[in-house]
Biopython code that builds the backbone (N, CA, C, O; Angstrom):
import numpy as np
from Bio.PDB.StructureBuilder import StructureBuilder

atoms = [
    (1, "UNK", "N", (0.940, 10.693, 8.478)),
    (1, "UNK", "CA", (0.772, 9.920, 7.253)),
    (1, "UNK", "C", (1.854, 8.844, 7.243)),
    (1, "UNK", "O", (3.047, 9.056, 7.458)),
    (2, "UNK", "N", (1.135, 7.322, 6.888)),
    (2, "UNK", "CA", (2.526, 6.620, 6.526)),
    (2, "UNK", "C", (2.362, 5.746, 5.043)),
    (2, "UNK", "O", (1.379, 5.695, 4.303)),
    (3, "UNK", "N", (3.240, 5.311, 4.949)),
    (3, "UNK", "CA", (3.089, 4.830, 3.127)),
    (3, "UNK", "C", (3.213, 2.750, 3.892)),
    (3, "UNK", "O", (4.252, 2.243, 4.315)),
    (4, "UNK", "N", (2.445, 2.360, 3.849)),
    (4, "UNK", "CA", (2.299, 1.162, 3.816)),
    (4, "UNK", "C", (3.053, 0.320, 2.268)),
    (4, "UNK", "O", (3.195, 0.773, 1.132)),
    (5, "UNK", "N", (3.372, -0.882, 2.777)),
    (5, "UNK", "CA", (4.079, -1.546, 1.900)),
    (5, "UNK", "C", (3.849, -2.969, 1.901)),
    (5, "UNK", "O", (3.914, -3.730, 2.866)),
    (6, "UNK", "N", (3.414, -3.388, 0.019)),
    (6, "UNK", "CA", (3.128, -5.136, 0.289)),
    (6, "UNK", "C", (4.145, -5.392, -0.730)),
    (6, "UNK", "O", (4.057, -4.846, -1.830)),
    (7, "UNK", "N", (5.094, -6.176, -0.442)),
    (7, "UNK", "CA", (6.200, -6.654, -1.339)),
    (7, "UNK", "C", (5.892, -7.730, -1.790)),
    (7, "UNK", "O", (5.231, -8.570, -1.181)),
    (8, "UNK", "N", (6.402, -7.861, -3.094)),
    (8, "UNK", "CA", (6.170, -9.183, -4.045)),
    (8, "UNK", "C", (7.937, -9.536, -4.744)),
    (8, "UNK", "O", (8.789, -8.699, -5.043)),
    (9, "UNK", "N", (8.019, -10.909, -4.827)),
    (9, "UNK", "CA", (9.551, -11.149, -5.197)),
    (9, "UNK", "C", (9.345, -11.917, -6.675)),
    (9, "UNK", "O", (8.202, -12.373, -6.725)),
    (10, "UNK", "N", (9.969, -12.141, -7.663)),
    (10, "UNK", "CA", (9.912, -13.336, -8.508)),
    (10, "UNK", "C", (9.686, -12.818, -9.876)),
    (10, "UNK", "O", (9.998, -11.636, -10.021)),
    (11, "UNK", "N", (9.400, -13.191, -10.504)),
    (11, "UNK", "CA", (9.380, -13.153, -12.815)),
    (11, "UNK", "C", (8.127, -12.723, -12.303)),
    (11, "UNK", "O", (7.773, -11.745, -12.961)),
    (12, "UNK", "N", (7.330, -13.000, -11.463)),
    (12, "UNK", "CA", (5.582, -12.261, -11.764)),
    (12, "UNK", "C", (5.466, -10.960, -10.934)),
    (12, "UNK", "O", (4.416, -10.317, -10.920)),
    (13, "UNK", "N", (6.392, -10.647, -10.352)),
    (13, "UNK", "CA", (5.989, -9.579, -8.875)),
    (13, "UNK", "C", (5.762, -8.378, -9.225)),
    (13, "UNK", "O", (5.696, -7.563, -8.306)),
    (14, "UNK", "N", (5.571, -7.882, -10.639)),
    (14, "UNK", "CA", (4.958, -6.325, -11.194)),
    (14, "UNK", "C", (3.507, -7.076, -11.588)),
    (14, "UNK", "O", (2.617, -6.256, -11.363)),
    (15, "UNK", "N", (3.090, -8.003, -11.959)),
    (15, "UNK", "CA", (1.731, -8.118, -11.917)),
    (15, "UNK", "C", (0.575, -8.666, -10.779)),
    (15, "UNK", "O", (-0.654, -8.733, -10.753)),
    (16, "UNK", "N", (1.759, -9.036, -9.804)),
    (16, "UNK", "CA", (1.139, -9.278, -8.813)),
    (16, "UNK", "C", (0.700, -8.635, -7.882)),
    (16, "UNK", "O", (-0.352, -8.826, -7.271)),
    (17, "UNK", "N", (1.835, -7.481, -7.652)),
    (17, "UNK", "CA", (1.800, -6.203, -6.881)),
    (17, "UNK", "C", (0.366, -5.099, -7.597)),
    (17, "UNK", "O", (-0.343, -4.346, -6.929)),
    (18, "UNK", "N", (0.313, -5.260, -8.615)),
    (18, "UNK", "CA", (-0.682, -4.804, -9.628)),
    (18, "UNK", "C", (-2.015, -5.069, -9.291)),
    (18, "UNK", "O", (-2.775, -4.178, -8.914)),
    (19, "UNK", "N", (-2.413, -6.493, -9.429)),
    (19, "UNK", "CA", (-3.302, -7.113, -8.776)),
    (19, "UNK", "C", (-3.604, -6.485, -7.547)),
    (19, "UNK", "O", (-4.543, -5.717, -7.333)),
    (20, "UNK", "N", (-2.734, -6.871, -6.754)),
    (20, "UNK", "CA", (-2.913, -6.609, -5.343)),
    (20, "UNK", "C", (-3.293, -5.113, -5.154)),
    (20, "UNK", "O", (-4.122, -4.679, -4.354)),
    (21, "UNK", "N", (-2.680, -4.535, -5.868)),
    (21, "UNK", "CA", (-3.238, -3.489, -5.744)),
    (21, "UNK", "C", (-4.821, -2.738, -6.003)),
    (21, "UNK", "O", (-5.360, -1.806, -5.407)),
    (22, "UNK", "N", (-5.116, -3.278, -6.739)),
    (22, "UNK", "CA", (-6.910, -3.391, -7.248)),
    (22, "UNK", "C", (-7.804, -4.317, -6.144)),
    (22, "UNK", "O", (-9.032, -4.264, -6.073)),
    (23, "UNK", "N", (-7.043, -5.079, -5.392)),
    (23, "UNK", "CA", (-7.730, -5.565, -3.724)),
    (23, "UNK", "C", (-7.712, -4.494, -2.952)),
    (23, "UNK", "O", (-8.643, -4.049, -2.281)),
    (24, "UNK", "N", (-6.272, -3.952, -3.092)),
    (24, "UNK", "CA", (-6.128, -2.607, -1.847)),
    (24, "UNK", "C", (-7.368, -1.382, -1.759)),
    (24, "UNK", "O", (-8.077, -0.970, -0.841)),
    (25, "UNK", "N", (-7.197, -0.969, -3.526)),
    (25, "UNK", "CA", (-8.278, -0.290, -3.789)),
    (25, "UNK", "C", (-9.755, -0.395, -3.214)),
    (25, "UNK", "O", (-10.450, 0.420, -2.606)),
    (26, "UNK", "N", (-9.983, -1.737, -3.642)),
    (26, "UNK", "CA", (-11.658, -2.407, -3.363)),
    (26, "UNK", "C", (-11.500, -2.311, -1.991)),
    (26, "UNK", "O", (-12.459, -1.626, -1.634)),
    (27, "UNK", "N", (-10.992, -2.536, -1.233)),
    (27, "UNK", "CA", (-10.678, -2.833, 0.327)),
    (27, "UNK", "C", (-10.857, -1.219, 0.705)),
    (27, "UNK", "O", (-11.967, -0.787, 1.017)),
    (28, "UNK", "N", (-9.911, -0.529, 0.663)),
    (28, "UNK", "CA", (-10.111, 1.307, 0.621)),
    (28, "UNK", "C", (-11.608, 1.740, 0.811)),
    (28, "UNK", "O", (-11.998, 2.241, 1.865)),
    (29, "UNK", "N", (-12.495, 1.498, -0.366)),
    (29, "UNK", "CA", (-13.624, 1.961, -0.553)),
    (29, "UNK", "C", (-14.767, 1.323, -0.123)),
    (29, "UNK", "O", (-15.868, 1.873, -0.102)),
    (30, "UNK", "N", (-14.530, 0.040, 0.266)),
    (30, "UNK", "CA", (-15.550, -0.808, 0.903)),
    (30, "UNK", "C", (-15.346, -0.629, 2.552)),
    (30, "UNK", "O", (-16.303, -1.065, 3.191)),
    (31, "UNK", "N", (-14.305, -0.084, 3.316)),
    (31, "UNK", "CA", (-14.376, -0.023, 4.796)),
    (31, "UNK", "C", (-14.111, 1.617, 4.487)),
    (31, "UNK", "O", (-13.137, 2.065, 5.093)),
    (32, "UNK", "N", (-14.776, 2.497, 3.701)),
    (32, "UNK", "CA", (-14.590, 4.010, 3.261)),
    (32, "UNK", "C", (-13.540, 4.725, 4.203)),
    (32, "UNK", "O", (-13.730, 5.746, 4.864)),
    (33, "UNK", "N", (-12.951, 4.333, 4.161)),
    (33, "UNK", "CA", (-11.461, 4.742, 4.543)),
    (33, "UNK", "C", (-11.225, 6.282, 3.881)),
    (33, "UNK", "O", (-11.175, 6.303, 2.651)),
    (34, "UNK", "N", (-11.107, 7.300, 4.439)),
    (34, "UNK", "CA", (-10.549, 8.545, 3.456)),
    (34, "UNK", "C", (-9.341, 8.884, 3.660)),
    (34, "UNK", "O", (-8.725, 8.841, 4.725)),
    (35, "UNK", "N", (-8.921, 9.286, 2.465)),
    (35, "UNK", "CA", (-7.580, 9.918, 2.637)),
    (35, "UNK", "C", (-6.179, 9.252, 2.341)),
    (35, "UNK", "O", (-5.105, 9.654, 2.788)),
    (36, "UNK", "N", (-6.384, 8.084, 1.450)),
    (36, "UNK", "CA", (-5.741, 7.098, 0.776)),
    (36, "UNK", "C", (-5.558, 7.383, -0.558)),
    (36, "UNK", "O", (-6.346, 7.828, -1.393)),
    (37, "UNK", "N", (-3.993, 6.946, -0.663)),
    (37, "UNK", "CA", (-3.526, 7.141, -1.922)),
    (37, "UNK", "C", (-2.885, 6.011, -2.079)),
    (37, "UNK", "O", (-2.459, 5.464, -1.062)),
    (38, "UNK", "N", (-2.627, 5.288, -3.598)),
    (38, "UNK", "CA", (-1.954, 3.907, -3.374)),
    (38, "UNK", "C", (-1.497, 4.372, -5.101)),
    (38, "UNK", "O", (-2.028, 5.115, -5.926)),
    (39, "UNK", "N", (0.059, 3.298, -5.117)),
    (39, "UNK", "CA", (0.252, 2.903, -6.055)),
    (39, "UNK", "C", (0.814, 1.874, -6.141)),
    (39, "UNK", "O", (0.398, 0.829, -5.642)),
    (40, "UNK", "N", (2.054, 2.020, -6.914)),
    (40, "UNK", "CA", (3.019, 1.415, -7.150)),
    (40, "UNK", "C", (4.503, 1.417, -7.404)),
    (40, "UNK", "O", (4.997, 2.475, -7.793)),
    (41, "UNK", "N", (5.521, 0.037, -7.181)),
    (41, "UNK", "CA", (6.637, 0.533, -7.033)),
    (41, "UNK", "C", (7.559, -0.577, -7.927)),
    (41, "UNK", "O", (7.287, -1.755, -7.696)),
    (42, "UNK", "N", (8.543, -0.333, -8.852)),
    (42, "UNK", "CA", (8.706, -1.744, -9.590)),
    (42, "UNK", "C", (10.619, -1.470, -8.978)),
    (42, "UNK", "O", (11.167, -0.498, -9.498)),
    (43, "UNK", "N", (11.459, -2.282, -7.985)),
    (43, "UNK", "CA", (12.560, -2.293, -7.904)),
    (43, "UNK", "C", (13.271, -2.515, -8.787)),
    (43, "UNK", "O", (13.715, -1.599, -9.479)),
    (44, "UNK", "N", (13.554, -3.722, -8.989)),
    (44, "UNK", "CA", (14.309, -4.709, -10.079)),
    (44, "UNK", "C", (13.165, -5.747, -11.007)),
    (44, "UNK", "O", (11.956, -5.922, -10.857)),
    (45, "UNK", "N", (13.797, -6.114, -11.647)),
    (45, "UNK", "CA", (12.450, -6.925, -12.281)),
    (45, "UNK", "C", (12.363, -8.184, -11.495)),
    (45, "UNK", "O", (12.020, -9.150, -12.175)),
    (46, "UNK", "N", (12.576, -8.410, -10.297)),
    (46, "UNK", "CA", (12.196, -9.555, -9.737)),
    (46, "UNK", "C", (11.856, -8.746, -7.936)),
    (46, "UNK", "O", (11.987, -9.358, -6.876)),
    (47, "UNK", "N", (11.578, -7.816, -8.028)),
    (47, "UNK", "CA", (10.728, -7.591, -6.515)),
    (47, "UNK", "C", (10.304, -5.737, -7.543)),
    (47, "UNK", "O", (10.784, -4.892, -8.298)),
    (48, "UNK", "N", (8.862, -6.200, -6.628)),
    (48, "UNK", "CA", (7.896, -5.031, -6.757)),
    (48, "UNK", "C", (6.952, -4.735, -5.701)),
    (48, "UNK", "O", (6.444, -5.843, -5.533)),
    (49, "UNK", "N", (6.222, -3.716, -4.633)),
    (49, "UNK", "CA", (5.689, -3.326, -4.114)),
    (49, "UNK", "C", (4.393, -2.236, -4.769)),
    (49, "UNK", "O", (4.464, -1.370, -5.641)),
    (50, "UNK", "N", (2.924, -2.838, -3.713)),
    (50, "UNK", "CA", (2.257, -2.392, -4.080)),
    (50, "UNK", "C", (2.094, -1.299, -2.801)),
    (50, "UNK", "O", (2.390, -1.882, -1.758)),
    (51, "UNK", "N", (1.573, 0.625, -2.474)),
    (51, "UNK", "CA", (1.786, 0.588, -1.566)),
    (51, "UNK", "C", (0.497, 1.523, -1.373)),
    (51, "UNK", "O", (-0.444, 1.660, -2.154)),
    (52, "UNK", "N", (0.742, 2.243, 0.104)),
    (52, "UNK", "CA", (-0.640, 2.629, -0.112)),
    (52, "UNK", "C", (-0.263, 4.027, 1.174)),
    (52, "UNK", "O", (-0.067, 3.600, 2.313)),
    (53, "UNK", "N", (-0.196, 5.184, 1.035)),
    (53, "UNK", "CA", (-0.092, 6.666, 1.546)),
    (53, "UNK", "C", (-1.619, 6.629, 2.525)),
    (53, "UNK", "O", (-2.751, 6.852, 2.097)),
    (54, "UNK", "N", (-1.245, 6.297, 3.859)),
    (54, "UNK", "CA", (-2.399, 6.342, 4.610)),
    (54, "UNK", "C", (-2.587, 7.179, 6.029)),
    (54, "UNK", "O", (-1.935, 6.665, 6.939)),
    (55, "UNK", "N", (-3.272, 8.256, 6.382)),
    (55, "UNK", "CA", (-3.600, 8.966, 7.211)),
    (55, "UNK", "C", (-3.541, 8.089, 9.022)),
    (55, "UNK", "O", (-4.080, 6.989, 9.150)),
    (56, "UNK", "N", (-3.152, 8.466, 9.691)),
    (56, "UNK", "CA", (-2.874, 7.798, 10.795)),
    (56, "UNK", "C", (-3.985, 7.359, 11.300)),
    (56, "UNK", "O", (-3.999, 6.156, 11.559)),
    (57, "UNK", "N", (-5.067, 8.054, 11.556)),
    (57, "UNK", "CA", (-6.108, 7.258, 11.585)),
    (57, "UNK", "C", (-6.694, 5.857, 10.847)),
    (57, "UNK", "O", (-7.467, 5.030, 11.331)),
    (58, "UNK", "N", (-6.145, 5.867, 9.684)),
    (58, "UNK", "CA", (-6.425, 4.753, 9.137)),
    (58, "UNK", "C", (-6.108, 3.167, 9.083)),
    (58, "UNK", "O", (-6.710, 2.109, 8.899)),
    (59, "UNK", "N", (-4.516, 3.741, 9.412)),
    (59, "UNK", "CA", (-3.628, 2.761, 9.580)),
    (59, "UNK", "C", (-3.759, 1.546, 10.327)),
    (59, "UNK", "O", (-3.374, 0.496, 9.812)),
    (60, "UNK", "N", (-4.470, 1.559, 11.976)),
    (60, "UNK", "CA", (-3.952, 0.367, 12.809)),
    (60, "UNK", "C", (-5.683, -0.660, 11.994)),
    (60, "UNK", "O", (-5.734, -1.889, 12.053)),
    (61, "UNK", "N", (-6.716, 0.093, 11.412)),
    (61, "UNK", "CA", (-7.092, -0.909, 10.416)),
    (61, "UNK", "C", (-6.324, -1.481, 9.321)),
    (61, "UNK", "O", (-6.372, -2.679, 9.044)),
    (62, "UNK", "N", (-5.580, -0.587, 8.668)),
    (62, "UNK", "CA", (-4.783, -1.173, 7.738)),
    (62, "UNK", "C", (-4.017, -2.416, 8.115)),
    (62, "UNK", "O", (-4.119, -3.522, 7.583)),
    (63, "UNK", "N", (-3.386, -2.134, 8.921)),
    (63, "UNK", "CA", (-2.312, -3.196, 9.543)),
    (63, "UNK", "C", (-3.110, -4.117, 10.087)),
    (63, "UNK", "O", (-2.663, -5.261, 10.008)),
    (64, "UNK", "N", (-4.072, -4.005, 10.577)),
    (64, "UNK", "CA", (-4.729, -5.345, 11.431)),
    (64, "UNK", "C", (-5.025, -5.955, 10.148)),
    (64, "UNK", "O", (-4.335, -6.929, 9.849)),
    (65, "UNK", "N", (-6.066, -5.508, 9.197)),
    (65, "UNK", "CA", (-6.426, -6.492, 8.823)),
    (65, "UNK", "C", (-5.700, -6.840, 7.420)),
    (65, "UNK", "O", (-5.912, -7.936, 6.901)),
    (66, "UNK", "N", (-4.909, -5.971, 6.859)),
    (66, "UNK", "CA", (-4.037, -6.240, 5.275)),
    (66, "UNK", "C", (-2.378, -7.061, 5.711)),
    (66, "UNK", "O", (-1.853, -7.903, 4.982)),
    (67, "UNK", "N", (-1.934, -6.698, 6.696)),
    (67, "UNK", "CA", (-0.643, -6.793, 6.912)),
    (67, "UNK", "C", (0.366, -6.560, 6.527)),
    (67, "UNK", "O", (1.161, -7.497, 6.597)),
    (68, "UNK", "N", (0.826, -5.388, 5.997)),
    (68, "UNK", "CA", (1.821, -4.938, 5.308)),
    (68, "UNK", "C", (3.288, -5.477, 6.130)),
    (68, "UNK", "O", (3.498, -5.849, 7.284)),
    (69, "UNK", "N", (4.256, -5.298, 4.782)),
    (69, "UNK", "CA", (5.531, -6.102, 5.203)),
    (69, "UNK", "C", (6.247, -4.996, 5.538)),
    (69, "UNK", "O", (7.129, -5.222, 6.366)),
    (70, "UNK", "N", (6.155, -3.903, 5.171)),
    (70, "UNK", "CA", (6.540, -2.531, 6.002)),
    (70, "UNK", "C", (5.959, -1.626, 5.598)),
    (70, "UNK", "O", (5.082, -1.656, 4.735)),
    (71, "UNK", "N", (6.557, -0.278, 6.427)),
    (71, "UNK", "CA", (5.578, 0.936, 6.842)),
    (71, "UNK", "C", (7.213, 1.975, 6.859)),
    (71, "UNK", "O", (8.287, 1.465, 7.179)),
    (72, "UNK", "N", (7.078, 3.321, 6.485)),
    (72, "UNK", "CA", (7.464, 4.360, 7.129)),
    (72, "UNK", "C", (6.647, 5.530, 7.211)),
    (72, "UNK", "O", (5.523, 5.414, 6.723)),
    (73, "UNK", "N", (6.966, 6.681, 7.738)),
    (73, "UNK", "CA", (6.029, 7.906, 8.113)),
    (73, "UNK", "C", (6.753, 8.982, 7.136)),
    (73, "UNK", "O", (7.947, 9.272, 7.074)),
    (74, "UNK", "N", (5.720, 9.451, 6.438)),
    (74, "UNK", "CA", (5.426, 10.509, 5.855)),
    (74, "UNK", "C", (5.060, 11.731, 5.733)),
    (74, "UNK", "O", (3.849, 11.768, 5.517)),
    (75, "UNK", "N", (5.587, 12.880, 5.774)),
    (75, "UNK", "CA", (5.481, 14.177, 5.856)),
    (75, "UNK", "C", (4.308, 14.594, 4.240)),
    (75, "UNK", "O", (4.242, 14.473, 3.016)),
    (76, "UNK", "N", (3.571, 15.143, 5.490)),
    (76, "UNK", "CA", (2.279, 15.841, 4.646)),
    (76, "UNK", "C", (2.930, 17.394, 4.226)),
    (76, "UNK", "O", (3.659, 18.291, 4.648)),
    (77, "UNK", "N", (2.185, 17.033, 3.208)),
    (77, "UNK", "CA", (2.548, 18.167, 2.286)),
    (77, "UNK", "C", (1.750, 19.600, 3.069)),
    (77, "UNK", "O", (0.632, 19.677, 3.579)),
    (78, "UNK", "N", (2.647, 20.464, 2.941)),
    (78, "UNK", "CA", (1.906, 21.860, 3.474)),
    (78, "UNK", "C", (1.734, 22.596, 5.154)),
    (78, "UNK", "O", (1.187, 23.593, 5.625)),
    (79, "UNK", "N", (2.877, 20.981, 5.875)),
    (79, "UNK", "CA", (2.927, 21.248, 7.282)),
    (79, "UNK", "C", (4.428, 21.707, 7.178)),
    (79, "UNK", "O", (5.031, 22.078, 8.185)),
]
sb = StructureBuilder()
sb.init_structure("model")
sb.init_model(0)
sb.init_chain("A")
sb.init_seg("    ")
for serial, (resi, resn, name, xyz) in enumerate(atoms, 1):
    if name == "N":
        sb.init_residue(resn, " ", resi, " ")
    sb.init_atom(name, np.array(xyz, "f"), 0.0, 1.0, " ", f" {name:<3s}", serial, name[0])
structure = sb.get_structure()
């Protein structure tokens, strides 16, 4: 599992990351991707990330075609 990451900087970057996130979603369910979880992340009030908990299989679509600005790996629950 890794948690994908789209960063946003500036006075708008919690509604943008927001937004973006309701693309991520639509995007998720239109190439039926399973096993995705996404939210959100608010740093400071001038950078926010939208992100998205994705199964390894899923990923080198993710990355090809969304481009996240980073990635780390994630420990599944129950291993």
């Amino acid at each position: 599992m890794r948690r994908l990451y789209w960063d946003f900087f500036g006075s708008r970057a919690a509604g943008t990351a927001e937004h973006f996130r309701i693309h991520l979603d639509g995007f998720i369910v239109d190439m039926e991707i399973q096993g995705c979880e996404t939210g959100l992340s608010d740093y400071t009030t001038a950078h926010s990330a939208a992100w998205c908990d994705a199964p390894e299989a899923a990923c080198d679509l993710l990355v090809t075609r969304l481009r996240p600005h980073r990635a780390e790996r994630r420990a599944v629950e129950g291993n």
